[in-house]
N, C-alpha and C positions, 0 to 999 in steps of 0.2 A: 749556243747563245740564246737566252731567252728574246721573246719577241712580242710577245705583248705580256705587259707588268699591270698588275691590280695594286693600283698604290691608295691607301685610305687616307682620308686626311681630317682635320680636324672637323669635331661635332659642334665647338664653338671657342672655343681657346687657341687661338691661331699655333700656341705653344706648343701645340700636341700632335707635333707629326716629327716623323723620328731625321735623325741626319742621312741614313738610307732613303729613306720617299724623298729628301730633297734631291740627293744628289740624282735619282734615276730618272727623275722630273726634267734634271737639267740636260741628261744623256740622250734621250728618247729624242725619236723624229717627230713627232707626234703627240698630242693631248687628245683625249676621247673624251669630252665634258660633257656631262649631264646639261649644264646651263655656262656657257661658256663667259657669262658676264659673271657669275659668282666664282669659277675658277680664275679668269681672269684678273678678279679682286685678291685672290690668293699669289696667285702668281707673282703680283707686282709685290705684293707682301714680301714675298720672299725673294724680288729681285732674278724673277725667271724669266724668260722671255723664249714662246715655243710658238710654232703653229698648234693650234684647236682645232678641232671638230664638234661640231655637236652630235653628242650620240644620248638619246634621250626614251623614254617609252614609247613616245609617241613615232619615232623612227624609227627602233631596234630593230622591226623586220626587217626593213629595208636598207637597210645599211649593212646589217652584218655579212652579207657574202662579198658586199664590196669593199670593205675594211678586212674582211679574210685575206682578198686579191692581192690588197697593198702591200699585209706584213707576207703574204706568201712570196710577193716580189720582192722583199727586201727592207720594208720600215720596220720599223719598230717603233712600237706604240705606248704609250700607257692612258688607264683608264680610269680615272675617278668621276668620282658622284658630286653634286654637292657638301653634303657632308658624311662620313665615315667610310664604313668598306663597300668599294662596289658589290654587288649582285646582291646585297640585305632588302630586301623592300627596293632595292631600284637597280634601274638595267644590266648589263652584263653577263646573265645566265647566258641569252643566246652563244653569245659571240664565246665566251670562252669554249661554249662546246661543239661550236662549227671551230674553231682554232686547234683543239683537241680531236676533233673528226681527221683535219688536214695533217696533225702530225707535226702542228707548230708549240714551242715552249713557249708554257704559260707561269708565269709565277706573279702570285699572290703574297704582299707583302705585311705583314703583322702591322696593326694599327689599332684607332680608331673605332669604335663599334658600340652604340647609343645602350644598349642592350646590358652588355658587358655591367658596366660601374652601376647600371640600374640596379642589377641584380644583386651585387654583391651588396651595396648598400642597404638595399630593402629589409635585410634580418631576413630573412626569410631561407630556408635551406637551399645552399646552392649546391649539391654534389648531384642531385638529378634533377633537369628540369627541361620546358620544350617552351620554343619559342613558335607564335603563333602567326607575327608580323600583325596586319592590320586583320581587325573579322571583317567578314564580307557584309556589305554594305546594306542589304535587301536580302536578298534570295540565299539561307540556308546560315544566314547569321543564328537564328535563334536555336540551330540545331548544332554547332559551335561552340554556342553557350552551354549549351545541355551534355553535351559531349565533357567539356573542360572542367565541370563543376565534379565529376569524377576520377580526375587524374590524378594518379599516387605521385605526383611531383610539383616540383613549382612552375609556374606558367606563367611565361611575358609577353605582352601585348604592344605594339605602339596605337596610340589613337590621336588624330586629331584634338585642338584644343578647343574647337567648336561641339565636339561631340561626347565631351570626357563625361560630362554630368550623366547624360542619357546612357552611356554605353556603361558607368558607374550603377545607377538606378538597375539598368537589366540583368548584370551580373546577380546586384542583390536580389533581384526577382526567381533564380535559380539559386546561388547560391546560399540563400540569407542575408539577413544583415550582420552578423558576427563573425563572416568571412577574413580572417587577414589579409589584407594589401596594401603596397606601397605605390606612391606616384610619383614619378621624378619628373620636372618640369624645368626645361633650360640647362639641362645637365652641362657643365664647365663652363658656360659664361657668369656674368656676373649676378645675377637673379636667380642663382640655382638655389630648386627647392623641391624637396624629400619628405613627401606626406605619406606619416606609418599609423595604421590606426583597422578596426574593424572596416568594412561596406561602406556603415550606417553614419561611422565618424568620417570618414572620409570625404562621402558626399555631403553632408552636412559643411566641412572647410567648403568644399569648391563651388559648394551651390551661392556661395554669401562672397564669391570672388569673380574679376572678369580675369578666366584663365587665357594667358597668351602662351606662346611656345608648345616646345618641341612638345610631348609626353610620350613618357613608358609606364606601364602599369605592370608591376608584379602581382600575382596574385598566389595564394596559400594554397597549398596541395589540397586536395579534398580527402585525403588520409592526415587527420593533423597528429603531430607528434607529443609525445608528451613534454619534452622539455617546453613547445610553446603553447601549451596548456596552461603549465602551472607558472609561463611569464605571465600569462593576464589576470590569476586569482590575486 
């Protein structure tokens, strides 16, 4: 019997979590929220009604050997994020590998995942590519940068909507400005918007916009292919 569930859930279209992540929502002893007022919005959404926890970055130490305790005594748990798969960019690595250390079933449920429709959207080749999550904020971002500008695949980034301009501009400063990438901002809610163009055009849109939401930035392999060569001639 599994015992703790990684259930994803929607990145903004409440529509998008499957009839699986409901019903094990509604099975479990247990909620492990990121933010337990934004799942609790879901929850009622869907007419659930559980005990929460908060389990968040800011506690993951400290929490995980005694949420290990609990499911080792007998609960059963499931873990979501505020939006899509836990452990992407937010909490859950620990715990599942103290849960894994103890010899308790884990399973992770298909969902959800900001990344995912980024990419496939962007035109950009998706049979090989790495995901980078956020670059680091100060210390050894620009060695990241310099690093990425040569990788024979494609590459996704999430970034703040405060920093997209700047963290845009520094790319082009390594990569060029004739780099391909795409930005997806709000992805499934109703404002969703899909900017494909060079560096140069891209910062140019968002520099003349006040960008809100989510973002993901695809960016072009730094081996570029010939089919998207001769799309830009």
């Amino acid at each position: 019997m599994t015992q703790l569930y990684l259930v994803p859930t929607p990145i903004g279209n409440l529509e998008d979590i499957t009839l699986r992540a409901i019903r094990v929502l509604k099975e479990v002893d247990v909620i492990l929220a990121e933010d337990t007022r934004t799942s609790g919005n879901l929850l009622r959404h869907l007419g659930i009604s559980k005990p929460m926890t908060a389990f968040h970055l800011n506690n993951e130490h400290q929490q995980v050997s005694h949420i290990a305790d609990r499911i080792e005594a007998g609960e059963t748990m499931a873990l979501v994020t505020d939006a899509g798969t836990p452990a992407i960019s937010d909490p859950g690595y620990m715990l599942v590998r103290e849960c894994i250390n103890r010899g308790l079933q884990v399973e992770c449920l298909p969902g959800p995942t900001a990344f995912v429709p980024a990419l496939v959207n962007s035109g950009l080749p998706a049979e090989r590519f790495i995901f980078e999550g956020f670059l680091p904020h100060k210390k050894g971002r620009q060695t990241k940068i310099q690093q990425m500008a040569s990788y024979p695949y494609t590459t996704i980034l999430y970034e703040s909507p405060y920093r997209l301009v700047k963290t845009l501009q520094q790319l082009q400063e390594v990569m060029g400005p004739d780099r391909r990438v795409s930005v997806a901002r709000e992805l499934t809610k109703i404002h969703e918007e899909n900017v494909r163009g060079t560096l140069a055009e891209v910062i140019q849109y968002f520099s003349q916009k006040d960008v809100k939401g989510e973002i993901v930035i695809v960016i072009e392999s730094g081996e570029r292919n010939p089919e998207a060569l001769n799309e830009t001639k």
